[in-house]
N, C-alpha and C positions, 0 to 999 in steps of 0.2 A: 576641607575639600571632600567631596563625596567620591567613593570609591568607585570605578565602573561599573565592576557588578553589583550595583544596588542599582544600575537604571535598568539591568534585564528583569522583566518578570519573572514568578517564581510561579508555579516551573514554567521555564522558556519552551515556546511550542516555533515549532518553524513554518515557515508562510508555505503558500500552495506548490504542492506536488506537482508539475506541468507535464507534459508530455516526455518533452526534453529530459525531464532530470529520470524517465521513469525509462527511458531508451536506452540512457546511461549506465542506470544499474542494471538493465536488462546484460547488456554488455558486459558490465563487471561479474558478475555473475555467471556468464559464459564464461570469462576468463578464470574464473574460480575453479570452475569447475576442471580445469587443464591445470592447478598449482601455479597460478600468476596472478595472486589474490597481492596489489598492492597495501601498504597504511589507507591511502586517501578511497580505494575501493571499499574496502574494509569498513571505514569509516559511514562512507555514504550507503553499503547494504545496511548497517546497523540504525542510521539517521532513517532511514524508511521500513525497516522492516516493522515496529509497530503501527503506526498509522495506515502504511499499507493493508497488511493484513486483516486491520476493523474494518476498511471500505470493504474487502472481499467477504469478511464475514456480513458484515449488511448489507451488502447485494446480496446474497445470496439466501440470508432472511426475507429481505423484502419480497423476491421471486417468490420463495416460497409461500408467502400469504398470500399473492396474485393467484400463481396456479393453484391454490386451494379455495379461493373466490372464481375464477375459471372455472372451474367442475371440470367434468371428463370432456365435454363437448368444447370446447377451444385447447388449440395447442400453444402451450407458451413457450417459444425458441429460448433455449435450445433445447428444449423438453427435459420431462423428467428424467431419474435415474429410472434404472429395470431393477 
């Protein structure tokens, strides 16, 4: 008989990010912040904070070659840094 985990791929990625799950840990996080950091919060900041934070870094790439394809004459919201 075959073992379960030999039907997860390797390595396991988890399905889409939704609103919901990101409201969540916004929440958890608040709560963190006050020392009421549960296992299952803990968990779920851990479960998104990488994938998270590539979206942020490639937004913030991609902005970046817009407003240097922009030039000075278009403002690209929410503008640059000073």
């Amino acid at each position: 008989m075959t073992a379960i985990t030999n039907l997860i791929p390797r390595p396991a990625t988890p399905g889409p990010i939704t609103d919901e799950i990101l409201e969540r840990a916004i929440a958890v996080a608040a709560e963190a912040e006050t020392g009421r950091l549960t296992d299952d919060g803990a968990a779920l900041l851990m479960f998104l904070a990488q994938p998270v934070m590539q979206e942020c870094l490639q937004w913030r790439r991609r902005m970046a070659v817009i407003a240097d394809l922009a030039g000075d004459n278009v403002i690209v919201m929410p503008g640059r840094p000073s």
